[in-house]
KELONU-655956 format. One record per residue (C-alpha): z, y, x; residue in three letters. Coordinates in nm, 2 decimals, always signed. Layout:
zz | yy | xx | type
Z | Y | X | ala
...
This chain:
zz | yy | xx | type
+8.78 | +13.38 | +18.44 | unk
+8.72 | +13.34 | +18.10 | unk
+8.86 | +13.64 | +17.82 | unk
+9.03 | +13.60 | +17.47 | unk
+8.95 | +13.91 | +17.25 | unk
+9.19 | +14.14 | +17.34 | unk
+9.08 | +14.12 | +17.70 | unk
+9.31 | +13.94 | +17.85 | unk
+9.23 | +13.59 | +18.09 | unk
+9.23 | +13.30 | +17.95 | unk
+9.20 | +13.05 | +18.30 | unk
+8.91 | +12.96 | +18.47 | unk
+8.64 | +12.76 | +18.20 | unk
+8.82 | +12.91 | +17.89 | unk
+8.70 | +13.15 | +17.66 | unk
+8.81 | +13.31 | +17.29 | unk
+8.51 | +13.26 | +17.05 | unk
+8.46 | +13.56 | +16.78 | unk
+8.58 | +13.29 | +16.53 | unk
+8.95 | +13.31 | +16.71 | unk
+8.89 | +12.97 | +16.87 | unk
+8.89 | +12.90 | +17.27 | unk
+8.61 | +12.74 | +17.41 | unk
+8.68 | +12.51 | +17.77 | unk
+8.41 | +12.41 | +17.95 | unk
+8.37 | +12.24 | +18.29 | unk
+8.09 | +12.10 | +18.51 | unk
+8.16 | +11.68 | +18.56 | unk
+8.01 | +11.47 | +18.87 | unk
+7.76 | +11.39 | +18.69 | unk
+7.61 | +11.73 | +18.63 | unk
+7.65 | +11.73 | +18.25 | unk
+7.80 | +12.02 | +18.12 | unk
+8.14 | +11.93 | +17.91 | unk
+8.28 | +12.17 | +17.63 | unk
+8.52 | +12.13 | +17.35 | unk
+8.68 | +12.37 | +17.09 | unk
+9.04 | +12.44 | +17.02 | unk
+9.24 | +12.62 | +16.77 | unk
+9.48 | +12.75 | +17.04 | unk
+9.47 | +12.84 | +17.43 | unk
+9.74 | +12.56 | +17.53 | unk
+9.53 | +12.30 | +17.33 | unk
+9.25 | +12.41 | +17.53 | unk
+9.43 | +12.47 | +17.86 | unk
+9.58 | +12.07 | +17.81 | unk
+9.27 | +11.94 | +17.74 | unk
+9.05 | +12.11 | +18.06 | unk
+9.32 | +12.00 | +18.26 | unk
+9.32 | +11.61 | +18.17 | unk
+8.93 | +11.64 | +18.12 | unk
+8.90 | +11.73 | +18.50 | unk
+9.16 | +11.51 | +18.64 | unk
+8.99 | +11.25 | +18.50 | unk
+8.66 | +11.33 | +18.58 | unk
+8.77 | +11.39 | +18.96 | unk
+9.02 | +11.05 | +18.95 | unk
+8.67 | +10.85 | +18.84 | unk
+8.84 | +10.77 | +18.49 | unk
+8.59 | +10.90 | +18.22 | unk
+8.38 | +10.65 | +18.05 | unk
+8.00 | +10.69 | +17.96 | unk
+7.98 | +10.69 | +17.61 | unk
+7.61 | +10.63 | +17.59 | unk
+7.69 | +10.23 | +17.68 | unk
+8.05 | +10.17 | +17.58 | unk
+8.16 | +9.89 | +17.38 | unk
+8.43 | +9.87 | +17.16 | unk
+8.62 | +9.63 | +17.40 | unk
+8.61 | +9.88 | +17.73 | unk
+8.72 | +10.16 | +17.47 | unk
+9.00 | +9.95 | +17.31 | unk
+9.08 | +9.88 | +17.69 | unk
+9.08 | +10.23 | +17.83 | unk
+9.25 | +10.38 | +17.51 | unk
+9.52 | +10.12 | +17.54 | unk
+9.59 | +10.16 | +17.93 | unk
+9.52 | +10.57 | +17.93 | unk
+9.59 | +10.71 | +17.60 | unk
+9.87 | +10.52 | +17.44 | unk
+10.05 | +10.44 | +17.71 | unk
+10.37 | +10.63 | +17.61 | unk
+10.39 | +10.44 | +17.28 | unk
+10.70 | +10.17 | +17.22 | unk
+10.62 | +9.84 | +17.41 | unk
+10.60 | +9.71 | +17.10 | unk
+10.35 | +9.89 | +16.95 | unk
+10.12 | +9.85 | +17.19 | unk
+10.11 | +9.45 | +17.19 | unk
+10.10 | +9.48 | +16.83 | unk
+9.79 | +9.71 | +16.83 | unk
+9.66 | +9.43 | +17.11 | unk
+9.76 | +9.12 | +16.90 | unk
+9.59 | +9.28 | +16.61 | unk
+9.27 | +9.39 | +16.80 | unk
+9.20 | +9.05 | +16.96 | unk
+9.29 | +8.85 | +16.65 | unk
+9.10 | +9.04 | +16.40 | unk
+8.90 | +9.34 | +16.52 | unk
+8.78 | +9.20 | +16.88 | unk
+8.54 | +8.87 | +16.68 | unk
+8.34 | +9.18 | +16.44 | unk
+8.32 | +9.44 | +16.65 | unk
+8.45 | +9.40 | +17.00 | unk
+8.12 | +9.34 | +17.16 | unk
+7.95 | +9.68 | +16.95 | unk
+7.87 | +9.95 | +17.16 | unk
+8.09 | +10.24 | +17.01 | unk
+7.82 | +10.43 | +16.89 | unk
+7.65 | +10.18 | +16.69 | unk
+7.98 | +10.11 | +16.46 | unk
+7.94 | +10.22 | +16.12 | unk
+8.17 | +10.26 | +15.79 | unk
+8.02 | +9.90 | +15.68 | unk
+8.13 | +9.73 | +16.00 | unk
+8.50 | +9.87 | +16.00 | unk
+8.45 | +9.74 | +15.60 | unk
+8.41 | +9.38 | +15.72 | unk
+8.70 | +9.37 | +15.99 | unk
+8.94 | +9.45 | +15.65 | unk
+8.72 | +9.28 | +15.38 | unk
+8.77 | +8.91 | +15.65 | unk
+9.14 | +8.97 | +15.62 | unk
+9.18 | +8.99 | +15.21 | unk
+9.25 | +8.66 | +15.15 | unk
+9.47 | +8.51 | +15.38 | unk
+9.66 | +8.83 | +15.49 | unk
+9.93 | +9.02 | +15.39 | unk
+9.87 | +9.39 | +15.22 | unk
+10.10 | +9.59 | +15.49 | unk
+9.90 | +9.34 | +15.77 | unk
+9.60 | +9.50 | +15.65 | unk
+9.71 | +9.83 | +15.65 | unk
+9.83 | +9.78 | +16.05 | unk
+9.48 | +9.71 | +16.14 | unk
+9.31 | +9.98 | +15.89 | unk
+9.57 | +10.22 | +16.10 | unk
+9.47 | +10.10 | +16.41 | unk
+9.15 | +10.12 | +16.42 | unk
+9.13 | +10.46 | +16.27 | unk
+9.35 | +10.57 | +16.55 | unk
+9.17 | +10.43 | +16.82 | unk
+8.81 | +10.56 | +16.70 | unk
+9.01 | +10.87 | +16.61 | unk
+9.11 | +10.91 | +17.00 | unk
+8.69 | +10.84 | +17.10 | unk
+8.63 | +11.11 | +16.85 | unk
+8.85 | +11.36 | +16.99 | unk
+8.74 | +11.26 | +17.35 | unk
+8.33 | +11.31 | +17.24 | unk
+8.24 | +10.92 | +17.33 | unk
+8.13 | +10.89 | +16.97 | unk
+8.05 | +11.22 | +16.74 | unk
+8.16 | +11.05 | +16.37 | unk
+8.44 | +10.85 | +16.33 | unk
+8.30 | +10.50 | +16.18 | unk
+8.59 | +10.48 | +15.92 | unk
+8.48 | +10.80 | +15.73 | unk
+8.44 | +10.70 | +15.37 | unk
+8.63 | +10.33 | +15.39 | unk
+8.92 | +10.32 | +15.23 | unk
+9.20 | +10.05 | +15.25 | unk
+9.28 | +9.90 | +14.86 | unk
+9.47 | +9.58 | +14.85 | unk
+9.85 | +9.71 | +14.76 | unk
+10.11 | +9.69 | +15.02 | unk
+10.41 | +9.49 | +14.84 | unk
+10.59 | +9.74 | +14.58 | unk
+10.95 | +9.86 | +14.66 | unk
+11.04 | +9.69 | +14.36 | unk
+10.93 | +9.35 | +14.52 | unk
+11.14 | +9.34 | +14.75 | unk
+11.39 | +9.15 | +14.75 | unk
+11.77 | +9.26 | +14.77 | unk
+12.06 | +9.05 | +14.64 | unk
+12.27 | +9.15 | +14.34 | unk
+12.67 | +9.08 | +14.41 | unk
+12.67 | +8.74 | +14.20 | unk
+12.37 | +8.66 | +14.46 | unk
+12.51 | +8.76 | +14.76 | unk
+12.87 | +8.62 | +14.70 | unk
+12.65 | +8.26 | +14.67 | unk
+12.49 | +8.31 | +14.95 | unk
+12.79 | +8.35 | +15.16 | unk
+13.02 | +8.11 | +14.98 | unk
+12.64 | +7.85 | +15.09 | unk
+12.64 | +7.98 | +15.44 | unk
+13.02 | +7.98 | +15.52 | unk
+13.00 | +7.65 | +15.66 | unk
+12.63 | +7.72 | +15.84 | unk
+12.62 | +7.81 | +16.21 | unk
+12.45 | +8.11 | +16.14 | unk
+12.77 | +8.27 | +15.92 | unk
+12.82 | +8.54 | +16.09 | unk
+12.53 | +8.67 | +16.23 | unk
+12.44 | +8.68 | +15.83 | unk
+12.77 | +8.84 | +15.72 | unk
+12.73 | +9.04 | +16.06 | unk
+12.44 | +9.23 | +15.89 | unk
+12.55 | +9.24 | +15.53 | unk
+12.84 | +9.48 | +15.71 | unk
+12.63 | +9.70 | +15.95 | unk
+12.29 | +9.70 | +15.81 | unk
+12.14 | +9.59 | +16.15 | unk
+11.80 | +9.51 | +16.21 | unk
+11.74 | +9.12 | +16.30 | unk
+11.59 | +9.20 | +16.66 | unk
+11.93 | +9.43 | +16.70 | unk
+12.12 | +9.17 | +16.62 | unk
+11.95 | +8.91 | +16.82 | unk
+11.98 | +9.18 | +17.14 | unk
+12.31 | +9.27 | +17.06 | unk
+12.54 | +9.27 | +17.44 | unk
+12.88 | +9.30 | +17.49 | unk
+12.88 | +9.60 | +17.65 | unk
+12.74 | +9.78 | +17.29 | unk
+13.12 | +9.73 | +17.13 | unk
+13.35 | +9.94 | +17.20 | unk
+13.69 | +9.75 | +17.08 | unk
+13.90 | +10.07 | +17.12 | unk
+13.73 | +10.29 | +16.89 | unk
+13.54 | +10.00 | +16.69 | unk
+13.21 | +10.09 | +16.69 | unk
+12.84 | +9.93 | +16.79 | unk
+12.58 | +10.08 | +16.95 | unk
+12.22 | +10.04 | +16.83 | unk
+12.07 | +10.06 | +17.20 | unk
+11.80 | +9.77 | +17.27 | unk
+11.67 | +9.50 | +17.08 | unk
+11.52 | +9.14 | +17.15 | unk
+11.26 | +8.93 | +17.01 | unk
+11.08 | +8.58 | +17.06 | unk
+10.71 | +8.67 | +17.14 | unk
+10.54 | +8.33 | +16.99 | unk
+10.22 | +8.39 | +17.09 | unk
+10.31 | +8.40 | +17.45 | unk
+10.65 | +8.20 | +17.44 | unk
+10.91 | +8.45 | +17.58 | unk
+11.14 | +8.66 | +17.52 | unk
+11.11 | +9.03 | +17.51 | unk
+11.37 | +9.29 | +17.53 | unk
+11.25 | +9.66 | +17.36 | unk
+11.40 | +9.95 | +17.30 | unk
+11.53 | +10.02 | +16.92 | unk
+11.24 | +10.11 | +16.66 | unk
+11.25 | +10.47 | +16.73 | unk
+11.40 | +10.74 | +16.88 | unk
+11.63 | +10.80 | +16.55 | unk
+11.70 | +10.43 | +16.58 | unk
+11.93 | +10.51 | +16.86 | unk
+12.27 | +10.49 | +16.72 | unk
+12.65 | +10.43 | +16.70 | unk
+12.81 | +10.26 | +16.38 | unk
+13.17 | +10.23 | +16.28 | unk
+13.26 | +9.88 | +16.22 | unk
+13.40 | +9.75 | +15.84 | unk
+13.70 | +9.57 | +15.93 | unk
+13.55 | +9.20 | +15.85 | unk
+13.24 | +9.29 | +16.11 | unk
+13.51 | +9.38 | +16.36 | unk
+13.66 | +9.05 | +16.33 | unk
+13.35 | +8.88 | +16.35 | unk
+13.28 | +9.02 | +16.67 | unk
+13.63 | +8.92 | +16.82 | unk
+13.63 | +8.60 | +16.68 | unk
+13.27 | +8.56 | +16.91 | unk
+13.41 | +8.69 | +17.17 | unk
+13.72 | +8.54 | +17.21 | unk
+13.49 | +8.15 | +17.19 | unk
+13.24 | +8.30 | +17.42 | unk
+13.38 | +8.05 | +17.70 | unk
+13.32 | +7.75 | +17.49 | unk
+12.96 | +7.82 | +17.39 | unk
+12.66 | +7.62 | +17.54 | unk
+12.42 | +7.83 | +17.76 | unk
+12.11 | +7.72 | +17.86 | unk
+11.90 | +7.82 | +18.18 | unk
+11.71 | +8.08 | +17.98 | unk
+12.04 | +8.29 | +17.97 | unk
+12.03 | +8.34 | +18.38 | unk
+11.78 | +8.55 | +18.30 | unk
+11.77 | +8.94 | +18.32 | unk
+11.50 | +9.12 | +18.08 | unk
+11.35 | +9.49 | +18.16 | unk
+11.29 | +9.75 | +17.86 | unk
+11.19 | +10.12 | +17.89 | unk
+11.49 | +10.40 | +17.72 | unk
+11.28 | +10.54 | +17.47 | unk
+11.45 | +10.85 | +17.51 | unk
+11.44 | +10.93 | +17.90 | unk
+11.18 | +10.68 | +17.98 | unk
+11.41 | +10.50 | +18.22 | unk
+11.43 | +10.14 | +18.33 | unk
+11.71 | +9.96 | +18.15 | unk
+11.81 | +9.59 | +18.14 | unk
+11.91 | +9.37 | +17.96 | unk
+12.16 | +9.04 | +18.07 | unk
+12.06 | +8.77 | +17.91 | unk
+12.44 | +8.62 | +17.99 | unk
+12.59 | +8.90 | +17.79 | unk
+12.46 | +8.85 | +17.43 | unk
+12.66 | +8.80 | +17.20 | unk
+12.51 | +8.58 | +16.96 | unk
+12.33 | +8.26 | +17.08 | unk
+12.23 | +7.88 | +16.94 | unk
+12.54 | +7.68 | +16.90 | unk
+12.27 | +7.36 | +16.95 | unk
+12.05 | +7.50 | +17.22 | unk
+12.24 | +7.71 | +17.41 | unk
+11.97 | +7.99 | +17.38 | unk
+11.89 | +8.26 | +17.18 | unk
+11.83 | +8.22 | +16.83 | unk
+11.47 | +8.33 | +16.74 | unk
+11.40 | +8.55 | +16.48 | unk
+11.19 | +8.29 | +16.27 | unk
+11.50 | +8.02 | +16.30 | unk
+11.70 | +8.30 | +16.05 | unk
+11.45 | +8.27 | +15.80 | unk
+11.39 | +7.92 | +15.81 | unk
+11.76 | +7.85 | +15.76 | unk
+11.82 | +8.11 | +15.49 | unk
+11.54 | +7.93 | +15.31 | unk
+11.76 | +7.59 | +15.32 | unk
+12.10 | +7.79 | +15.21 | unk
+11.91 | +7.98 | +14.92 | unk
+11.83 | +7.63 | +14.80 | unk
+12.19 | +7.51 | +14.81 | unk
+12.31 | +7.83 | +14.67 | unk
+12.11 | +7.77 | +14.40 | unk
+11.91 | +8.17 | +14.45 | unk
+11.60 | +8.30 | +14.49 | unk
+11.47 | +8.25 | +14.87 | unk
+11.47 | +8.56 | +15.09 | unk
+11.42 | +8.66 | +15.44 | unk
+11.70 | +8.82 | +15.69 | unk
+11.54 | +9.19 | +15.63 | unk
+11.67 | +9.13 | +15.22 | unk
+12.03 | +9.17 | +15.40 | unk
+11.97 | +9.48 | +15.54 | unk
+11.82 | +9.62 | +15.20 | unk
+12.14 | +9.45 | +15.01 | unk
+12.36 | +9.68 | +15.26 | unk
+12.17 | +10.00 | +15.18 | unk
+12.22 | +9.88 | +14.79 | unk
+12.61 | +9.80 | +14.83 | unk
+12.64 | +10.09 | +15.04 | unk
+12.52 | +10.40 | +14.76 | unk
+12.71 | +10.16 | +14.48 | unk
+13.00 | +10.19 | +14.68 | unk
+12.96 | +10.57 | +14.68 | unk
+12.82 | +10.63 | +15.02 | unk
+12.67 | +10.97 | +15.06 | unk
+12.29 | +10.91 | +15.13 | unk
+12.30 | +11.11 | +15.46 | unk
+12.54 | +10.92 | +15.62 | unk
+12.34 | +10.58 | +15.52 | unk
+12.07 | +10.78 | +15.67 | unk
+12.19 | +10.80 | +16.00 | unk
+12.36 | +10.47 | +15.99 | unk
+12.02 | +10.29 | +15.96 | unk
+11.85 | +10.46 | +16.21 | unk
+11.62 | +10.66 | +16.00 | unk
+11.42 | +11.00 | +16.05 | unk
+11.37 | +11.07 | +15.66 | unk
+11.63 | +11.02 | +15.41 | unk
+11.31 | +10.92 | +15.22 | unk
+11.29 | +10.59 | +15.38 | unk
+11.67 | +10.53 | +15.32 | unk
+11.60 | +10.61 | +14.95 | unk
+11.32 | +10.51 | +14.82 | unk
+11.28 | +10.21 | +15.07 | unk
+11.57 | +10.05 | +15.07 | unk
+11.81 | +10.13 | +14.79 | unk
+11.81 | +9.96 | +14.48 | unk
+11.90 | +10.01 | +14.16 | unk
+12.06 | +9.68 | +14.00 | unk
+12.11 | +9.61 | +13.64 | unk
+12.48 | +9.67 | +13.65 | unk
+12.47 | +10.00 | +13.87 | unk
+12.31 | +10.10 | +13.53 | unk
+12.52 | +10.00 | +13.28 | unk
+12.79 | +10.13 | +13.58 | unk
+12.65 | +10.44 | +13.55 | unk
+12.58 | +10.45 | +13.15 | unk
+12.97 | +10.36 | +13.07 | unk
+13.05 | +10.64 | +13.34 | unk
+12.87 | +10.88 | +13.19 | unk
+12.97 | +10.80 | +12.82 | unk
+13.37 | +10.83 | +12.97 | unk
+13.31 | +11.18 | +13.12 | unk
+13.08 | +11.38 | +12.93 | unk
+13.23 | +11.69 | +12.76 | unk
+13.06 | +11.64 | +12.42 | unk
């Protein structure tokens, strides 16, 4: 039994250091001696335990002759395993598109800093600036983890740094209330009316929307709960049901009148609407909170494709917002603009920014601020005239 400085036992292959940190050790079935360094005794306690299990359970890779493929592959099914669904196929879709052709076959200790350079340096041109930033994120994450877990000693990103600008808040695009009355007045008459005015009253994510069940309105107290969402996976050609973003995601919002009545009115035609065979179906997500199995009935949405009888995929919005944008005679924008012209109406209106806070789901009131509200021309002049009416001198 090991001893910190005052004496005391630490467990069995823990020590304290005179430098105040504990040092776990262990024999593996190898023979080779393993040892790491921790600030504190349960970081050290946590990481003998694992170590040990999964030396005993055969699950410790060699680093002398890893690639970067078995690491992706064990870090994926071992290590991130707790992550959101969808942030794991998104860390897969970007590995195998663009980190798997430079690097995948590299044994882990023969990446360097101008390697990791070329993954990002491939991607300039015909990706997107927040793209970018997704892979530059996870990949230092995942060599990050082999760090941490001594299969390589230097992380291979150390000195590259990520440059092409993610789009600027002031870029993106929210509509102003001459805008937005056009759009609406275009899309009164589109099939897709009130899944739009749907979220220029709530806010809601497009994949909430799209996995939005009966059973999440309650018509008594009139309210919607943020629960699940559901998405069209392209690349694979299904549908997957997901949990909300994250955990602050979770949520229950009080319905505007008009978003009420756009609910009803779905309702109340829901036995006249085509279904296809792909509503028969029942989805599995994981609560993000408990970790339980939920489901969701494919029968019980709420919104589907007056034409196919299906769901409405989340590229379909866009595509049709483009056509009603022309016809309206206004800039083109995509469905997240509506959720960023909520947050805008909302703190015009004189919502306090707490309460839009935990209406969009969010964990900072940064992200509600500074992401998604706007400040339109005639907020200022709003605010000027305002001023001008009630100062003292």
């Amino acid at each position: 039994m090991g001893k910190n400085l005052k004496g005391r036992e630490c467990g069995k292959g823990i020590c304290q250091r005179k430098d105040g940190k504990y040092s776990a050790r262990y024999c593996a079935k190898d023979g080779s001696r393993r040892e790491k360094h921790f600030a504190t005794l349960p970081e050290a306690r946590n990481w003998l335990a694992d170590a040990q299990y999964e030396d005993k359970h055969n699950m410790v890779i060699v680093a002398s002759d890893v690639t970067v493929n078995e690491w992706f592959d064990y870090w994926m099914e071992n290590l991130i395993c707790g992550l959101a669904p969808n942030t794991r196929r998104n860390y897969r879709e970007r590995y195998v598109q663009n980190i798997q052709p430079v690097i995948g076959s590299m044994l882990m200790a023969d990446v360097k800093p101008m390697h990791c350079k070329v993954v990002l340096n491939r991607m300039e041109a015909d990706y997107a600036g927040s793209t970018i930033k997704q892979i530059y994120i996870a990949m230092g994450t995942m060599f990050r983890s082999a760090v941490s877990n001594d299969i390589i000693s230097k992380h291979p990103m150390d000195g590259v740094r990520y440059t092409k600008p993610v789009r600027a808040v002031s870029d993106i695009h929210f509509l102003t209330v001459e805008e937005q009355n056009q759009f609406l007045e275009a899309a009164k008459h589109s099939h897709n009316y009130r899944q739009y005015a749907l979220l220029l009253e709530t806010g809601l994510r497009t994949s909430e929307m799209i996995g939005l069940t009966w059973d999440s309105i309650n018509w008594k107290k009139h309210t919607l709960t943020v629960s699940k969402t559901l998405e069209y996976r392209h690349q694979t050609h299904i549908w997957r049901a997901g949990p909300p973003k994250t955990a602050h995601s979770y949520r229950t919002i009080p319905l505007t009148d008009k978003a009420y009545q756009i609910l009803k009115d779905c309702y109340e035609e829901r036995s006249f609407r085509k279904e296809a065979e792909t509503l028969s179906g029942v989805l599995e997500y994981m609560d993000r909170r408990t970790g339980e199995t939920k489901f969701l009935v494919m029968r019980d949405l709420v919104f589907i494709n007056f034409r196919t009888g299906e769901p409405a995929k989340n590229s379909s919005y866009d595509t049709h917002l483009y056509k009603l944008c022309d016809e309206a005679g206004i800039r083109r924008f995509c469905m997240h603009a509506l959720r960023h012209t909520y947050a805008t109406r909302a703190i015009e209106a004189g919502m306090q920014p707490k309460v839009l806070q935990q209406l969009f789901g969010h964990a900072s009131i940064k992200t509600t601020m500074d992401r998604y509200v706007h400040v339109t021309d005639d907020s200022l002049t709003q605010a000027v005239r305002q001023f001008e009416q009630n100062r003292v001198v």
